[in-house]
N, C-alpha and C positions, 0 to 999 in steps of 0.2 A: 450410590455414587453415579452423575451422568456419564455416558460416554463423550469425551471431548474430542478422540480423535478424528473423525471427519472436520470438525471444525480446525483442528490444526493442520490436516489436510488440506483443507481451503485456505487457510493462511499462508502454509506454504507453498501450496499451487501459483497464488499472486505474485506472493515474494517475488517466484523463480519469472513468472510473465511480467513482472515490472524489470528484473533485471535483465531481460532478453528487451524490453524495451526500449530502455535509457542505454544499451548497447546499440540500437539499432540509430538512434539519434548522432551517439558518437561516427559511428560508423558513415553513416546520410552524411555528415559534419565534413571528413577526413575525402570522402568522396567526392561530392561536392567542390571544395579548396581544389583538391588536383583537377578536377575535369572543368573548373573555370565555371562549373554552371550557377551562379550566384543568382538564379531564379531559389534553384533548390535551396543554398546556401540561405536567404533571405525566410523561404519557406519552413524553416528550422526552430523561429523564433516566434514566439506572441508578437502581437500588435505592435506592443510597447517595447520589447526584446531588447536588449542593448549586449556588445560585445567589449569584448576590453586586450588589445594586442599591446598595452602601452610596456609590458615585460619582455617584448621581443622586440621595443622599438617603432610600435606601431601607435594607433591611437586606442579610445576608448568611446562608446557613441550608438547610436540608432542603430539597429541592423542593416538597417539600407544604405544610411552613410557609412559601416562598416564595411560594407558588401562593397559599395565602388570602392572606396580605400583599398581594398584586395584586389576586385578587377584592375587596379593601375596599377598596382604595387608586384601583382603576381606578374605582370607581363613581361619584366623581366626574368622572370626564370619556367620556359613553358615545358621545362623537364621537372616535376614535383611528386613526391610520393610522401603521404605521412603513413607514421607506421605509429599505432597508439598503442601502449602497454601499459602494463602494470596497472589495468582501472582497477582501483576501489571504490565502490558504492554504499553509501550508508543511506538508508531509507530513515524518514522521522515526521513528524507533522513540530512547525514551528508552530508558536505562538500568533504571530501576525498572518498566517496562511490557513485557508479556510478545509484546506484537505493535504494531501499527502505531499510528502517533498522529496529530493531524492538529491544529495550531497557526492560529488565527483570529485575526485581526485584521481588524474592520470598522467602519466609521462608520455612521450614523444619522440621520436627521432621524424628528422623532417628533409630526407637531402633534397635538393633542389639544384638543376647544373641551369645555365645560362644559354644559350643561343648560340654565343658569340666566343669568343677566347676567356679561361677562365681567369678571372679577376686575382689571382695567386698565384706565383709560379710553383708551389708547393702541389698543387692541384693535376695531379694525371690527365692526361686525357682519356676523356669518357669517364671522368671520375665524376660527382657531385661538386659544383665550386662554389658550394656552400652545404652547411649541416646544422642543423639546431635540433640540441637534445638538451632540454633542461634537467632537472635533478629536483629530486623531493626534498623538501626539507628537513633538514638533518643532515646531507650527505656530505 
C-alpha cells in the first residue's frame, strides 16, 4: 500500500496557502475602500473584473467604472471602516473554468460618519451616521 501522506500534506499545505490568499484579497479589498486608494481597489481585479454594489444601492459594472462610482460616492463619508467577518470559503474547480476557483461568502459591518452634521438626529455625536451590516441568508 503507497504512502499518501506527504501528498495529503501538500494538499493541505495549498488548501491553507490559498486560504491565507483569498483573505489577503478580502483584506487589500476592505483597505483600499477605507483609505480611498482606488489605484489599489482597481488593482484587485482582472482586466475584465466587474463589481456589483447594486444590494447596497450602488451600481453594478467595470471595475474602473466601479472604482469612480466609489471615489464619488465615498467622498461623502471620509470617516469609513469595514469590518469583514464570518468569511467562508469554499475552494472547487467549475465547469466552464480552466483551473481552480474559490467561492466567498462573507458578512460586513460598515460604519462610516460624514464630515459634516449627522444626517439623523438619533445619531451621537462621534457616532457613525451611518452603518451597513447585511445578514446571510437565512437570518
Amino acid at each position: 500500500m503507497p504512502n499518501t501522506e506527504p501528498m495529503t500534506q501538500r494538499v493541505e499545505l495549498a488548501t491553507v496557502r490559498d486560504r491565507l490568499a483569498v483573505d489577503g484579497v478580502i483584506t487589500d479589498y476592505a483597505v483600499a475602500v477605507d483609505d480611498g486608494d482606488w489605484e489599489a481597489y482597481r488593482g484587485l481585479f482582472v482586466p475584465q473584473g466587474r463589481a456589483d454594489y447594486r444590494s447596497a444601492g450602488g451600481i453594478e459594472g467595470e471595475a474602473t467604472a466601479v472604482a469612480a462610482w466609489l471615489a464619488e460616492s465615498m467622498r461623502l463619508f471620509p470617516t469609513r471602516q469595514h469590518l469583514i467577518v464570518n468569511r467562508r470559503v469554499r475552494f472547487g474547480v467549475w465547469e466552464q473554468d480552466t483551473g481552480d476557483t474559490a467561492q466567498v461568502q462573507a458578512d460586513y459591518v460598515n460604519p462610516m460618519a460624514t464630515s459634516g452634521p449627522a444626517p439623523t438626529s438619533c445619531a451621537a455625536a462621534g457616532t457613525p451616521s451611518r452603518c451597513c451590516a447585511p445578514t446571510t441568508a437565512g437570518d
